[in-house]
C-alpha positions as CSV (number, residue, x, y, z in Angstrom):
1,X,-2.9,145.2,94.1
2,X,-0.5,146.0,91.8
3,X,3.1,145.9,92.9
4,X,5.4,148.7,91.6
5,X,9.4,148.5,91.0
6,X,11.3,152.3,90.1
7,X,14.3,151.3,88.4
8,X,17.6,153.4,87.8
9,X,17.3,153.8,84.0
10,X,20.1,154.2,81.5
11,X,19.1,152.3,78.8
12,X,22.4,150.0,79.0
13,X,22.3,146.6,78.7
14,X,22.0,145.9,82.8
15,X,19.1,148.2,83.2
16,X,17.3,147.5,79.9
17,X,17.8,143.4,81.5
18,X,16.4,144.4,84.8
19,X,13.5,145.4,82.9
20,X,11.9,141.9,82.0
21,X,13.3,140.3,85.2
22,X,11.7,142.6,87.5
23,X,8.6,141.6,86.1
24,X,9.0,138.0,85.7
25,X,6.8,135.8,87.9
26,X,9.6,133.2,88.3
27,X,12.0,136.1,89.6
28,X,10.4,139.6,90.9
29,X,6.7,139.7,90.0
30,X,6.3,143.5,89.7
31,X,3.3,144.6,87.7
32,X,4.9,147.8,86.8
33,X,8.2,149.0,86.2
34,X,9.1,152.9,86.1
35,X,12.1,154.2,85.1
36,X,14.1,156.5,85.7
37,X,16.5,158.0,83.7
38,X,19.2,161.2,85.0
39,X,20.6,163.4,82.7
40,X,23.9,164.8,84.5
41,X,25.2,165.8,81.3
42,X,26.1,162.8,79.8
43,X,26.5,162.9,76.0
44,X,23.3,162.6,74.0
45,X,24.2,159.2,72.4
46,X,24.0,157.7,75.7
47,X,20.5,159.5,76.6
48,X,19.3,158.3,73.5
49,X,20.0,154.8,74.4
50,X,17.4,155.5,77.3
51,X,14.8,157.4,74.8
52,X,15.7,154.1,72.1
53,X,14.6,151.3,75.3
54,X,11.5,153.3,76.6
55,X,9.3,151.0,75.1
56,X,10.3,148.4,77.6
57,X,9.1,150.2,80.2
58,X,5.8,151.1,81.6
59,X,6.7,154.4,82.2
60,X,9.9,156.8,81.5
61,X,10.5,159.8,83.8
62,X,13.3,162.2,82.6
63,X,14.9,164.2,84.4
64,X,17.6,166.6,83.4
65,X,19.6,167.5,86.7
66,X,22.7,168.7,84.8
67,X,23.4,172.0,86.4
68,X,22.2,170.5,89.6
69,X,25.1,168.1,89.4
70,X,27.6,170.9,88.7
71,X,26.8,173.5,91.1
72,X,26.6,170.9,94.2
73,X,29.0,168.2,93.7
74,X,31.3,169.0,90.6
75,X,32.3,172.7,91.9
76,X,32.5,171.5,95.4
77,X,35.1,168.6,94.3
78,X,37.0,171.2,92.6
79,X,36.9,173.5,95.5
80,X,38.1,170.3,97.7
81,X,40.3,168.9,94.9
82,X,38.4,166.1,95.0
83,X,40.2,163.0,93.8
84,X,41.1,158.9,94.3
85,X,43.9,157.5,94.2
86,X,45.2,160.0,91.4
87,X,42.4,160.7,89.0
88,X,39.2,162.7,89.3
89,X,35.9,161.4,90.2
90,X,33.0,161.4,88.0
91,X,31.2,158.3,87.7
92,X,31.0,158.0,92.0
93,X,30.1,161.9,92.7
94,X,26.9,161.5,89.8
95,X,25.5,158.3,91.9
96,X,23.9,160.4,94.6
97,X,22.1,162.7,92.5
98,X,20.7,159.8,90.3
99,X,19.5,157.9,93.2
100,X,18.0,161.2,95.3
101,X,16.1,161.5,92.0
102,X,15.1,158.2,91.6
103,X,14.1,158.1,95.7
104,X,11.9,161.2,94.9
105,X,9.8,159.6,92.0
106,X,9.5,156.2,93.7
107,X,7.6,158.2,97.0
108,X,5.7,160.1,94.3
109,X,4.1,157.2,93.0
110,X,4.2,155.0,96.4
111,X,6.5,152.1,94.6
112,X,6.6,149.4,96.4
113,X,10.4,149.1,95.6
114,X,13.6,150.5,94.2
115,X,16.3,148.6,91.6
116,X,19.2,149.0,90.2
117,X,21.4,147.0,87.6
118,X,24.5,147.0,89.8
119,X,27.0,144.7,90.3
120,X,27.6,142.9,93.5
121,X,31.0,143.6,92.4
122,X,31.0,147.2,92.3
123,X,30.5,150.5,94.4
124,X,28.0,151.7,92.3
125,X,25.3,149.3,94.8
126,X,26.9,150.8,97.6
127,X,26.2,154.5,96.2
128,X,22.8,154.0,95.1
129,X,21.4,152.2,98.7
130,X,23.6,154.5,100.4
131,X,20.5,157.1,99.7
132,X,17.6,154.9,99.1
133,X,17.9,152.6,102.3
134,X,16.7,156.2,103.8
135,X,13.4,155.2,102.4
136,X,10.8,152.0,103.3
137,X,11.5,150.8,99.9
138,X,12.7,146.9,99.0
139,X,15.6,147.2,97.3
140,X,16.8,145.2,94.3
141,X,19.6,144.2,92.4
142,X,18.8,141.2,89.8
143,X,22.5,141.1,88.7
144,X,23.8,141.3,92.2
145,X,21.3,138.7,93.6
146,X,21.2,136.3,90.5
147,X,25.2,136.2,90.2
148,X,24.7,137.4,86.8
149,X,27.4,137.5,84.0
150,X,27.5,139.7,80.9
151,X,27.6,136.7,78.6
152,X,24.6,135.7,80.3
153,X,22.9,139.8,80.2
154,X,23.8,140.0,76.4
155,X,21.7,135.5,75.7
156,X,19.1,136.9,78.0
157,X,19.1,140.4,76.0
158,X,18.6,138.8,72.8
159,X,16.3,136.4,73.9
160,X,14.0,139.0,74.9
161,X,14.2,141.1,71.9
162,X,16.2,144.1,73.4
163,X,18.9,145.3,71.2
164,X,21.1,146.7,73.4
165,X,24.6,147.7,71.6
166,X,27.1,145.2,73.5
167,X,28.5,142.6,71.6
168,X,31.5,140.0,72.4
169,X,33.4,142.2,70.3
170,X,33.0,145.1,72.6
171,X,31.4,144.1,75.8
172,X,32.9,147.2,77.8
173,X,30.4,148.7,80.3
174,X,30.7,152.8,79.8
175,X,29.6,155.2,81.8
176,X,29.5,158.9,81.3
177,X,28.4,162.3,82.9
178,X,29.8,165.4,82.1
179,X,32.6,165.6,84.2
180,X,33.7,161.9,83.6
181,X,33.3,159.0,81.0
182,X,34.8,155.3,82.6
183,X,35.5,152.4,80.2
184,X,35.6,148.8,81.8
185,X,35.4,144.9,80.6
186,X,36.3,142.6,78.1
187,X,39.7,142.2,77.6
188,X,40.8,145.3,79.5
189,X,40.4,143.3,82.6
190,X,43.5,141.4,82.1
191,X,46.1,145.0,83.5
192,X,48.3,143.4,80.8
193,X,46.3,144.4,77.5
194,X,46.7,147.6,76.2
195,X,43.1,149.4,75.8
196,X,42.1,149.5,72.3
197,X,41.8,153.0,70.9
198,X,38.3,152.1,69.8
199,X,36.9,152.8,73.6
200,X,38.1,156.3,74.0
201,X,35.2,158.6,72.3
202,X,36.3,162.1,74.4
203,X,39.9,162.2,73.6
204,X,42.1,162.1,70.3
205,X,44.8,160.1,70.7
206,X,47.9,161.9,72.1
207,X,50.0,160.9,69.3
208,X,47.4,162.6,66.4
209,X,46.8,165.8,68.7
210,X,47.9,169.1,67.2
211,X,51.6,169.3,67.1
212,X,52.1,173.2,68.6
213,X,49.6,172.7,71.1
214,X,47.1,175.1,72.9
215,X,47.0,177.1,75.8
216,X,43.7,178.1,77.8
217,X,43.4,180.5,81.0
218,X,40.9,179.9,83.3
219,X,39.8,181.9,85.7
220,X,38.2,181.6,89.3
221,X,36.2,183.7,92.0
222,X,36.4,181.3,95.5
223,X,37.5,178.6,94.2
224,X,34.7,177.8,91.1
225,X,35.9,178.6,87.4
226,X,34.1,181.5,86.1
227,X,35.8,182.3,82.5
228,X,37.6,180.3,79.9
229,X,39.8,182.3,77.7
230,X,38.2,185.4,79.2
231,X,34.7,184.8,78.3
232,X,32.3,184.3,81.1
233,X,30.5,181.0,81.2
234,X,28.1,179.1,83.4
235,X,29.4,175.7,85.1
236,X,28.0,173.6,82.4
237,X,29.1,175.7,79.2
238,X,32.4,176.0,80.8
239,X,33.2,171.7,81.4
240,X,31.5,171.4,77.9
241,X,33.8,174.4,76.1
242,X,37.1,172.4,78.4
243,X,36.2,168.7,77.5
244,X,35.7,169.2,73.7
245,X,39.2,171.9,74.0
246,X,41.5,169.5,75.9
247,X,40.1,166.6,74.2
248,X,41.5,167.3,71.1
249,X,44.8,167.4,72.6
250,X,44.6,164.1,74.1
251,X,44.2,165.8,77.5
252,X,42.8,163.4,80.2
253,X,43.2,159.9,79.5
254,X,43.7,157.7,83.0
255,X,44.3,153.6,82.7
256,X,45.1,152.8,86.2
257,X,44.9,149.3,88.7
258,X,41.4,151.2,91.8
259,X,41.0,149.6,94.4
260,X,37.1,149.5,95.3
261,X,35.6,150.1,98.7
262,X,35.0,146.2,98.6
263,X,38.7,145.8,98.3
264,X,38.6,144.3,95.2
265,X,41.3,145.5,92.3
266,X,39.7,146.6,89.1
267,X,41.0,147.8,85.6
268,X,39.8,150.9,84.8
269,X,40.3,153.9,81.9
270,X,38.7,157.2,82.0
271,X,38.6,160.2,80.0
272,X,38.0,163.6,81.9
273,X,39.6,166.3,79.9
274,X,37.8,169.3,81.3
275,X,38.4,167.9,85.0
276,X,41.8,166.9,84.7
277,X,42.8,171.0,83.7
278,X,40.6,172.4,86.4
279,X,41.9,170.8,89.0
280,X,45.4,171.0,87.7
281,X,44.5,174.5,87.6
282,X,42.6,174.9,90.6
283,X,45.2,173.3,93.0
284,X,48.4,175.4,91.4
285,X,45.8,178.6,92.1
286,X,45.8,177.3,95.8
287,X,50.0,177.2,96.0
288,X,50.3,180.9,95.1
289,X,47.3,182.1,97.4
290,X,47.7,179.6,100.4
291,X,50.1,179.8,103.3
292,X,52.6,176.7,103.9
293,X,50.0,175.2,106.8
294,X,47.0,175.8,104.7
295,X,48.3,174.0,102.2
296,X,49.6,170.9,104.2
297,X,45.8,170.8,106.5
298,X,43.7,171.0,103.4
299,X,45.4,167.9,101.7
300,X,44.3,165.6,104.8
301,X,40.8,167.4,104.5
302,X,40.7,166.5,100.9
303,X,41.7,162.9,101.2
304,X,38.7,162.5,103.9
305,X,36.4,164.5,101.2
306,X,37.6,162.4,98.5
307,X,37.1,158.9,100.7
308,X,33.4,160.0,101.3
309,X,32.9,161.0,97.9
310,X,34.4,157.7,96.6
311,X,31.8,155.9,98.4
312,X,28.5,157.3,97.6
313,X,28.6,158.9,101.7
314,X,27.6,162.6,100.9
315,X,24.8,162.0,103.7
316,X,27.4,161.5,106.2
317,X,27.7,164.3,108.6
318,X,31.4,164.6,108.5
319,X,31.0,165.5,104.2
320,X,28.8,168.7,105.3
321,X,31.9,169.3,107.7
322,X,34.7,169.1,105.4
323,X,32.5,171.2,102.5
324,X,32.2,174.1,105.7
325,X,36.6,174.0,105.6
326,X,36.5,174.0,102.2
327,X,34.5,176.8,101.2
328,X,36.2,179.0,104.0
329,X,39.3,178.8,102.6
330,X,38.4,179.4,99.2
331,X,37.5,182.7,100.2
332,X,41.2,183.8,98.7
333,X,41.0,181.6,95.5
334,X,40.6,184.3,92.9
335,X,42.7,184.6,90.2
336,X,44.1,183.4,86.5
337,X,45.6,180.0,85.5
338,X,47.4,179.6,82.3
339,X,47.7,176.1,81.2
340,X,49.7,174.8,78.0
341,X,47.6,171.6,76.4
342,X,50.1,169.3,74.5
343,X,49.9,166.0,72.9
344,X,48.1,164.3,76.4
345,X,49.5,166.5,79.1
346,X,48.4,169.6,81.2
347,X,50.8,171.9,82.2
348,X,50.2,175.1,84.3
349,X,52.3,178.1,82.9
350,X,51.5,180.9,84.5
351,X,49.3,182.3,87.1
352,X,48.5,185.5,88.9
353,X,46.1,186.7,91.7
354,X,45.7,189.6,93.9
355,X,45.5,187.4,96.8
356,X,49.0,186.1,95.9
357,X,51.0,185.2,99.5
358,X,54.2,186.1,96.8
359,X,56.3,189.0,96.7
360,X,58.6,189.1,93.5
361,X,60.8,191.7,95.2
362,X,61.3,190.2,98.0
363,X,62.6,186.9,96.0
364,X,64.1,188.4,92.9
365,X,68.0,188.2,92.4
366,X,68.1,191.5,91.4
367,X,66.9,192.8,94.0
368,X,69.3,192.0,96.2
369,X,66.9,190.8,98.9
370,X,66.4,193.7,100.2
371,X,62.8,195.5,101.0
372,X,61.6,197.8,103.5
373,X,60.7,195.0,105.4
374,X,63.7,192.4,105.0
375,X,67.0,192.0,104.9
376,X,68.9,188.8,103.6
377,X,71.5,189.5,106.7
378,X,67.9,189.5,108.4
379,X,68.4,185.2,107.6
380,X,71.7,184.8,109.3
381,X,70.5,183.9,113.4
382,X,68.1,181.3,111.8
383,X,70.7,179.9,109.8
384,X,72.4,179.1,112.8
385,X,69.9,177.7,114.7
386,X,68.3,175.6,111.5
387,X,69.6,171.9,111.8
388,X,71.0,172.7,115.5
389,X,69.6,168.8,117.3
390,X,70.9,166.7,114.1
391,X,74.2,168.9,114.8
392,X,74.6,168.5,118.3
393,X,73.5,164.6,117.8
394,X,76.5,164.2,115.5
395,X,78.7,165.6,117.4
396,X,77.7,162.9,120.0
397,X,78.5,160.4,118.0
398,X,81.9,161.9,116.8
399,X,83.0,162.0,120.1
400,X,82.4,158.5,121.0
């Protein structure tokens, strides 16, 4: 009977590894290995590392879910403002689509199990079993169960004949989609060292970006970007037109100390241009069209959204929840965001929408303050009250 293993796919030198493991007798024994590579819009360098490593496999299912990708977790993360611990998600919010996708093919051909070249380090096991253990699959993770290093990936690699591009030089472990592209390893794992120019591919360096900068309007219908520059564009032209755009002002580099859901500290770097102005954008859009509460509820909803999204847990009842909030109250997030791209930052410059909880009259100097429907004497009975209990607290005090 022959015994067959689906294997998340990417060509890389973990997966390509898994490859002659899974089907070594002194290890796994499968007969056949399938895999099973995702295209969620990562660059095509990195697909053609899958196409290049084929051979290796038995069989090589492709599947392009790019605009899959955008239109149910990308837009819905901008909508929630979906982030962790101060950068946006890419690498974490692709995992579920990969392994629903890799779930599917593995009941098509009745597989006898599911791998991955995770970590047992990582999330990214987390994410991936977090949707397969819905299945009756075994599920298997050589580096995780092995304890194996990357010194010991790149022997084994060249042992076996599979010329996978890491070296000792540049043993970093990249991963890209097209919302998000995370660098990590080799000697960026010491938080001390600087990270060599050499691994950022999506952004020119801030100090060679053009000198009088750029500035890009985006505009949104509930919450979802729907124009750059006022040209209409689908989801994926849009983050493709943004990335390439803000990338060549240096726009969304992130080097920061993440704490994983195993509680383990880890170095990483990540370029997200296109990301890092939408949700710039996105959120400032929210300030002009939101009301004070609004505002201060939907940041706790977003930290939950951004918690479950970290962790692979889009299955979790509470996520369909949160997404219900969400897309209520983006029902008033229409409107125009100007941002200003400049040597590495993002900054919003103007913005306009005919949902706009803003009255210039009623806040203009020149005005006066005063509208048909207020007065700034109008102000002068709340003034007295404002501050009343730390007033009468002092006085307390005084007297004693």
């Amino acid at each position: 009977m022959t015994k067959t293993a689906v294997l998340a796919f990417s060509g890389g030198l973990d997966t390509s590894v898994c490859v002659p493991l899974l089907r070594d007798d002194d290890h796994y024994g499968y007969d056949k290995v399938i895999g099973v590579t995702v295209d969620v819009g990562q660059p095509e360098e990195d697909m053609q590392e899958a196409y290049d490593r084929e051979h290796i496999l038995d069989e090589h299912r492709v599947i392009d879910a790019t605009e899959e990708f955008v239109e149910e977790l990308v837009f819905p993360l901008v909508k929630a403002n979906g982030s962790y611990e101060g950068y946006p998600m890419g690498t974490s919010i692709a995992r579920p689509i990969i392994a629903r996708h890799c779930l599917r093919v593995a009941e098509e051909v009745g597989a006898d199990a599911l791998a991955h070249g995770c970590t047992g380090k990582g999330n990214d096991q987390l994410r991936f079993e977090a949707v397969w253990r819905a299945g009756d699959f075994e599920i298997i993770a050589p580096m995780r169960e092995m304890n194996l290093t990357r010194e010991w990936e790149m022997e084994y690699a060249e042992e076996h004949g599979l010329d996978v591009e890491a070296t000792e030089e540049e043993p970093w472990s990249i991963d890209s989609n097209i919302w998000s592209r995370s660098v990590e390893g080799g000697e960026m794992e010491n938080p001390a060292n600087e990270p060599p120019e050499a691994v950022f591919e999506w952004t020119q360096s801030p100090d060679d970006a053009p000198e009088g900068g750029e500035t890009v309007e985006i505009e949104f219908e509930e919450g979802v970007p729907v124009a750059l520059d006022g040209e209409s564009m689908e989801g994926v032209e849009l983050i493709e037109t943004l990335n390439e755009t803000a990338g060549e002002h240096g726009v969304g580099r992130n080097d920061m100390m993440e704490d994983r859901v195993l509680g383990l500290k880890v170095r990483e770097v990540y370029e997200h241009p296109a990301a890092t102005v939408l949700l710039k954008a996105h959120a400032d859009l929210e300030s002009l069209v939101f009301s004070r509460s609004q505002i201060k509820f939907k940041q706790t909803v977003e930290n939950q959204w951004s918690d479950l999204a970290y962790a692979g847990l889009v299955d979790e009842p509470l996520f369909d929840d949160l997404n219900a909030f969400v897309d209520s109250s983006q029902e008033v997030v229409t409107g125009k965001v100007r941002v200003k791209l400049h040597k590495g930052t993002a900054r919003v410059v103007g913005r306009e929408s005919e949902n706009a909880l803003y009255s210039e009259e009623m806040v203009s100097f020149d005005t006066g303050g005063v509208t048909d429907d207020i007065d700034q004497t109008d102000a002068v009975g709340f003034a007295k009250y404002h501050g009343i209990q730390g007033r009468m607290r002092k006085g307390q005090k005084d007297d004693k």
